[in-house]
N, C-alpha and C positions, 0 to 999 in steps of 0.2 A: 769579764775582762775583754774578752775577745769582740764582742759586740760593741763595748764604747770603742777600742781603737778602730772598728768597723763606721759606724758612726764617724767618727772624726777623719778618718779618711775621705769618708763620703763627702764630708762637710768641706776638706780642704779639696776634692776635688770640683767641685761645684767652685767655692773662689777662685781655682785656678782657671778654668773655666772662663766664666764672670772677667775675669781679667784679660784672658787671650779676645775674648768678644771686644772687649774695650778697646785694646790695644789696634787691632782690625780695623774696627770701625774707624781709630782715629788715623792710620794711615792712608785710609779709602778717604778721610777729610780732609786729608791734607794734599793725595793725588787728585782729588777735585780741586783743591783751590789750588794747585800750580798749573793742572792743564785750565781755567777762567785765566789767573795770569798772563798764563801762554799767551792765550786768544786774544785779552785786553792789548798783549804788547804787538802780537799782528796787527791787530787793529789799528793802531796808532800808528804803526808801520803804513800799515796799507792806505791809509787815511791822507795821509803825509804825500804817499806816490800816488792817489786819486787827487788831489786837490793841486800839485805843480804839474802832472798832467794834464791834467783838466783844463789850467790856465795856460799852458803851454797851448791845445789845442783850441781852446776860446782865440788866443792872440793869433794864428794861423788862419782860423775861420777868417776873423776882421779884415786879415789882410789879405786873403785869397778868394775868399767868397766860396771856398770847395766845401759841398755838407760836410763829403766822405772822410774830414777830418776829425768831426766829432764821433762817426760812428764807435770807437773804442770807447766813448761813454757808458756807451749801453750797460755794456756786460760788464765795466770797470764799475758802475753803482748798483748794480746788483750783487758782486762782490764786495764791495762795502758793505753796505746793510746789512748780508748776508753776518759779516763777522762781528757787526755793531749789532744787532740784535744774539747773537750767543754771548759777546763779552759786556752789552750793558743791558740788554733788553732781557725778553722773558723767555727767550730759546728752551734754557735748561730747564723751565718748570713744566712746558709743554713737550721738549722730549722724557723726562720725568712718567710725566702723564701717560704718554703713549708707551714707555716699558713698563706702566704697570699692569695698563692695557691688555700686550703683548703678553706679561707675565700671569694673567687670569687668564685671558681668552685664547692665547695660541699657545700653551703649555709645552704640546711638542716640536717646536719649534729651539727651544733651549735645551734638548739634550746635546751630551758631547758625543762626541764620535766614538765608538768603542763602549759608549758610558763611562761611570765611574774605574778610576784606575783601581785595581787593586792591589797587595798588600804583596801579592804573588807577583804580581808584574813591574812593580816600582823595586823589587829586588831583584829580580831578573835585570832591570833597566841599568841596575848598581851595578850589578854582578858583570854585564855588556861591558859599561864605564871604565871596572878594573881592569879588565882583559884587555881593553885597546890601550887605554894606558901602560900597561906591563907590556905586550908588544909593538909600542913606540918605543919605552925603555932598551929594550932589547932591540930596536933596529936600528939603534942610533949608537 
């Protein structure tokens, strides 16, 4: 008796499991596709103030003959690009690439600080939390 409810525990811990995995994953899908969002709506933004810029500073040239008006081109179209290839181009696949890179080849590079929290120290961290909270309480 003891060992099918053993088993079946086992079994529902594994689904549950399986399901927080899922759950994760689909959040991490979805904070990817709001920050592409993000960047497509900068883009358009930025795109927007690159191009009445631009012509702003085209119609200046024409009528002054000064290079040094165009010069805010420069780095104004490498900032475009810049965001036009993250929000349409292949940005994400090649930085993709290179963390996976990083994540085979430079291992120690992704520890955290401290390391892993542990079980002792995220209670300690609570137990911190309540106390300043009960001494705000009490100093108000």
């Amino acid at each position: 008796m003891g060992n099918y409810f053993n088993r079946s525990m086992k079994k529902n811990q594994e689904l549950m499991m399986e399901k927080q995995q899922q759950l994760q994953n689909q959040m991490r899908e979805r904070q990817v596709a709001m920050a592409i969002a993000g960047s497509r709506d900068v883009c358009l933004w930025l795109t927007t103030f690159y191009v009445t810029a631009g012509a702003a500073m085209l119609n200046g040239y024409r009528k002054t003959k000064k290079p040094a008006l165009l010069v805010p081109l420069f780095p104004l179209t490498f900032v475009t690009l810049y965001y036009w290839d993250f929000a349409y181009g292949n940005k994400i696949h090649r930085i993709r690439k290179e963390a996976e890179h990083i994540m085979t080849n430079e291992v120690e590079l992704l520890g955290l600080p401290f390391g892993l929290p542990s079980l002792t120290s995220v209670d300690l961290g609570r137990i911190e939390d309540e106390d300043k909270k009960k001494n705000n309480t009490l100093s108000q």
